[in-house]
C-alpha positions in Angstrom: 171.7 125.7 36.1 170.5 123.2 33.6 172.6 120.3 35.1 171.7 121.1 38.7 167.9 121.1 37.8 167.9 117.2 37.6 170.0 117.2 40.9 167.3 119.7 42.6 164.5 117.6 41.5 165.5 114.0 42.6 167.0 115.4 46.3 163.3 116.6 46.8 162.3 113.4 45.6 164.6 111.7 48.2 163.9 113.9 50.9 159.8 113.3 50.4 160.0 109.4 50.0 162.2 109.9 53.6 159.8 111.9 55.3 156.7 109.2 53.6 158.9 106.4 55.4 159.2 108.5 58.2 155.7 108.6 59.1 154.8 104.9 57.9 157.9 103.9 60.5 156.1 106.1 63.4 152.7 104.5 62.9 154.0 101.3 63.2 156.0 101.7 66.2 152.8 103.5 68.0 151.8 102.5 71.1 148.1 101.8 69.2 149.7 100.0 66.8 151.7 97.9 69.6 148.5 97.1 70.7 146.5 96.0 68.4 149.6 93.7 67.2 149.9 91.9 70.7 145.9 91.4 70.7 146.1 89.7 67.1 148.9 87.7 68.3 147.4 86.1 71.0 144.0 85.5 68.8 146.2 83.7 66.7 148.6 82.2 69.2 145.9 81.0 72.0 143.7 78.6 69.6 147.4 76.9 68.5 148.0 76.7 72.1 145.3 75.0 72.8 145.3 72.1 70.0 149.3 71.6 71.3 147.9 71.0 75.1 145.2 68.9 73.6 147.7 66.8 71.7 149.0 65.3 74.3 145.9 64.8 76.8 144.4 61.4 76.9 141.4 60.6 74.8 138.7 60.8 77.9 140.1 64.0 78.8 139.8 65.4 75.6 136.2 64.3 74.9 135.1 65.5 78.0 136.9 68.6 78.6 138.6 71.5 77.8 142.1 71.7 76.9 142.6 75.1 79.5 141.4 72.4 82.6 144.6 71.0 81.9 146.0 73.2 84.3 143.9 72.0 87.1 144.4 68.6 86.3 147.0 68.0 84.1 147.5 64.5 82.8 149.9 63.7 80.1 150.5 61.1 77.1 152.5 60.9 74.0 149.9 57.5 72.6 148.2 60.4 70.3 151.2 61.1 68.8 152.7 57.4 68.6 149.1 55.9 67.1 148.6 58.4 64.4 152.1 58.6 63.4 153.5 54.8 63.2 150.4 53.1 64.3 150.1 49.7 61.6 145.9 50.6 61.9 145.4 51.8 58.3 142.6 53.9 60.3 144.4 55.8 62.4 147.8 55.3 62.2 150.8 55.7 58.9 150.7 59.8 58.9 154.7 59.2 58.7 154.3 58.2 54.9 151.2 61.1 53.7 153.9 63.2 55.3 156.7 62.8 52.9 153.3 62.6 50.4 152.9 66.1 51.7 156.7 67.2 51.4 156.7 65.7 47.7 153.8 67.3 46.9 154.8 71.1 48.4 158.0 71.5 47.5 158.3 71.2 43.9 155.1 73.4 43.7 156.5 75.7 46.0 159.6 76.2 43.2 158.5 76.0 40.1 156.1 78.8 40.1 158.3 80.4 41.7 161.1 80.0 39.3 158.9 80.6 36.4 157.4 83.7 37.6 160.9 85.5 38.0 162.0 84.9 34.4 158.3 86.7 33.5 158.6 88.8 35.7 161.9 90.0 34.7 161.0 89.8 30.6 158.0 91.6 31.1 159.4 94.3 33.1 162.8 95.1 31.3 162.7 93.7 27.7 160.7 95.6 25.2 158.6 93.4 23.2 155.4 93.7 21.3 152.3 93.2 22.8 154.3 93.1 26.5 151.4 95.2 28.3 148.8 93.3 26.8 150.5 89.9 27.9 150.7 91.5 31.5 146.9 92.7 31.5 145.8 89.0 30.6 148.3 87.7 32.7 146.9 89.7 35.8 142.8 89.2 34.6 143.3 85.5 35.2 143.8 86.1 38.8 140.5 86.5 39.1 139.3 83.1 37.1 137.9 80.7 39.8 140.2 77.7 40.4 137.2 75.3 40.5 136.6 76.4 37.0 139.9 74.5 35.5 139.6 71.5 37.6 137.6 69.8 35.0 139.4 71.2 31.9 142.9 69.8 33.5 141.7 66.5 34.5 140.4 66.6 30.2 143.6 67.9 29.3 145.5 65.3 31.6 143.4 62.0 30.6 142.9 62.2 26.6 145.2 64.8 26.0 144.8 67.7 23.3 142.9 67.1 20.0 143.1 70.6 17.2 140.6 69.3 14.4 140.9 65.8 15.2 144.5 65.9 15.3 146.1 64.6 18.2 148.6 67.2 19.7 149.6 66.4 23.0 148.9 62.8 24.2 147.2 61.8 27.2 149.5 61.8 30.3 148.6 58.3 31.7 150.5 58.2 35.1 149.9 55.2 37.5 151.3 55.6 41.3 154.0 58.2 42.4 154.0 59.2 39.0 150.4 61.4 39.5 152.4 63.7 42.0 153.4 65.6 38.1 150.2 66.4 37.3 149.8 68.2 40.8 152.8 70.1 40.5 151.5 71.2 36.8 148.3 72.1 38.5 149.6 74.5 41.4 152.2 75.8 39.0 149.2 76.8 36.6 147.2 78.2 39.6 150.4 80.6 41.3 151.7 81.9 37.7 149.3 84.9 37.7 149.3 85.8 41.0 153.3 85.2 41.0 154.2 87.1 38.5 152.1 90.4 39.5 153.9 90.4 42.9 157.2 89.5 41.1 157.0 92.1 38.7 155.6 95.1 40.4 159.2 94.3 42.9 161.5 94.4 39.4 159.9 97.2 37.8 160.8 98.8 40.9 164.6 98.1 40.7 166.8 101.4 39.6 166.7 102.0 35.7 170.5 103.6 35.9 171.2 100.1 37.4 170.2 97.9 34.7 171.6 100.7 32.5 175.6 100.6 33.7 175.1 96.2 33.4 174.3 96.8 29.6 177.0 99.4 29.2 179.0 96.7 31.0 178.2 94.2 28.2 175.8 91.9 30.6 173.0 90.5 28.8 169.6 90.0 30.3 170.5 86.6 31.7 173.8 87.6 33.8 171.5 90.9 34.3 168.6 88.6 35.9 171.4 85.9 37.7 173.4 88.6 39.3 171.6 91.7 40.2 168.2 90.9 39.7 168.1 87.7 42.1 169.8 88.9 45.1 167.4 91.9 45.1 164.1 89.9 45.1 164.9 88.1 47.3 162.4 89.2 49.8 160.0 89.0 47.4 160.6 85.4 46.2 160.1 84.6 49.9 156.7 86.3 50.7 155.4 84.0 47.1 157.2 80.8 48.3 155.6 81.6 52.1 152.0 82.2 50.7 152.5 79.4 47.9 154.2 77.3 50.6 151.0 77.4 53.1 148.2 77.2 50.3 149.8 74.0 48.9 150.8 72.5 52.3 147.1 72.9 53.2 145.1 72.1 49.9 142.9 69.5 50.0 141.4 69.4 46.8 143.9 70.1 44.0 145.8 67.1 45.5 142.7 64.9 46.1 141.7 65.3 42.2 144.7 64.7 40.9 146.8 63.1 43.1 144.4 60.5 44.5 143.2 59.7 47.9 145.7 56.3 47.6 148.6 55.5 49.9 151.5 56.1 47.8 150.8 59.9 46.9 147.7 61.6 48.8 149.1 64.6 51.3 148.6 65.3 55.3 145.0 66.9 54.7 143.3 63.6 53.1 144.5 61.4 55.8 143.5 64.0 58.3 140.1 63.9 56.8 140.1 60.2 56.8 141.2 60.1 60.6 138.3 62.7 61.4 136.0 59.1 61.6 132.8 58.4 60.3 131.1 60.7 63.1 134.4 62.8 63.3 134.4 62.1 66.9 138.1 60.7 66.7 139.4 64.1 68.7 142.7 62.7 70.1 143.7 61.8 66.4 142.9 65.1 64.8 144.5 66.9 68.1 148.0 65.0 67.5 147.3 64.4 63.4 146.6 68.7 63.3 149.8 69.8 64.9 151.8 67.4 63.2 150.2 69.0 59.8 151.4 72.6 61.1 155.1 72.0 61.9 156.5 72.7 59.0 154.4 75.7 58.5 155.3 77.2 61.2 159.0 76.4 60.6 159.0 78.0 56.8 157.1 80.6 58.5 159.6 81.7 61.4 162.7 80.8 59.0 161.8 83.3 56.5 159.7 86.0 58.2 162.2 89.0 58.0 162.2 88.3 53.8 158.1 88.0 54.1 158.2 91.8 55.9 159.7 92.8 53.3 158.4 91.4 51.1 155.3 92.8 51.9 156.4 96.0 52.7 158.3 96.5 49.5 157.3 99.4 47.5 154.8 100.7 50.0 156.0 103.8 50.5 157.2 104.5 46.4 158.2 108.0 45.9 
């Protein structure tokens, strides 16, 4: 009876968290819930719609108009597209090269908090060390600092370096060019940690104990422990981080524009967009063609990677 207690006890477990994930799985699959999903979608999906007809509509049409009377009188032209993205005009054209600025910029920000955040995650869910909940408590309080508040202490920190007692520590970072795109990726990388890591390690602290348990008996140490069963298992939740980091970075204006600079050789998609906006921002046909240019790749990460970001999302949800 003693042995079978522990047997009892987890099969009711089991059998709750089924029932729990029966009911969440019914919910979703109502016809209410159907609903309400198709009428978000097309709130999302008809605005997109619209700026993609608009792209391609000639500029007196799309001053004058709206992109739906398209249908009444559709006329078509690809000399958005061809102006803003290989046009020589440095005020409307070149959004080719703040492209692969963009690209530069997005994916090594994308990756290294990424990276970074599992290892924490992973040490501060399964290794016993002193002081671990008190690292995770400060880790998840600076969530809620304001990232305007460190703007000014980076941009100190990346121009004259750090001084303890008059004692130069770290010197200043003085990059010129292509060079600056490092002190961007230091930026985002500072900015995603916290939130990172909370998502990361609420998924790892959720992996099976007995699990971990059988690698140790196995002799694997916490690094073949963290390559071989901890990776494959995250891997939803490394790609609802890289999706959310992946869009805030693709679409930041300001991080970049600090640090990066508003030049040619490293500013992103959303300076040039601003720049094409005009002086009145009256430059529509730009911004049409320039905007869905910017979204692409969005979109792509997006639809590549949306069955991970599900479950990502939905991972732990329904905890027994």
């Amino acid at each position: 009876m003693t042995t079978a207690t522990p047997t009892v006890g987890a099969g009711v477990q089991a059998a709750a968290k089924s029932t729990r994930v029966g009911r969440v799985r019914k919910r979703l699959n109502s016809r209410t819930a159907t609903l309400v999903s198709i009428v978000i979608a097309l709130l999302w999906t008809v605005p997109t719609f619209g700026l993609f007809i608009s792209s391609f509509r000639p500029e007196d049409q799309i001053k004058t108009t709206g992109w739906w009377t398209f249908f009444t009188d559709p006329q078509f032209t690809l000399e958005n597209y061809q102006e803003v993205l290989f046009s020589s005009s440095s005020s409307s054209g070149q959004l080719a090269s703040y492209f692969i600025n963009s690209l530069a910029i997005t994916i090594p920000s994308v990756l290294f908090p990424t990276a970074f955040a599992a290892l924490a995650a992973y040490a501060l869910a399964w290794i016993n060390f002193k002081g671990r909940d008190w690292l995770y408590i400060a880790i998840f309080a600076l969530q809620i600092v304001p990232l305007q508040m460190a703007l000014v202490p980076l941009l100190k920190f990346f121009s004259t370096g750090v001084t303890v007692a008059g004692v130069q520590v770290l010197p200043a970072w003085d990059l010129v060019d292509e060079q600056k795109f490092a002190q961007v990726w230091f930026a985002h990388t500072c900015f995603a940690l916290p939130f990172a890591v909370f998502l990361l390690h609420n998924f790892i602290s959720q992996l099976p104990s007995d699990l971990m348990e059988a690698a140790r008996v196995d002799g694997a140490t916490h690094p073949k422990i963290f390559r071989t069963i901890v990776l494959p298992l995250i891997t939803p939740a490394l790609a609802a981080f890289g999706i959310f980091q992946f869009l805030w970075v693709w679409n930041d204006l300001l991080v970049a524009l600090i640090f990066a600079g508003g030049g040619n050789e490293t500013a992103p998609l959303t300076v040039r967009l601003a720049e094409m906006a005009g002086t009145r921002g009256n430059e529509w046909q730009r911004l049409t063609a320039g905007a869905f240019v910017s979204i692409v790749v969005p979109l792509i990460v997006f639809l590549s990677l949306q069955r991970y970001f599900v479950r990502g999302l939905l991972a732990g949800s329904v905890k027994g």
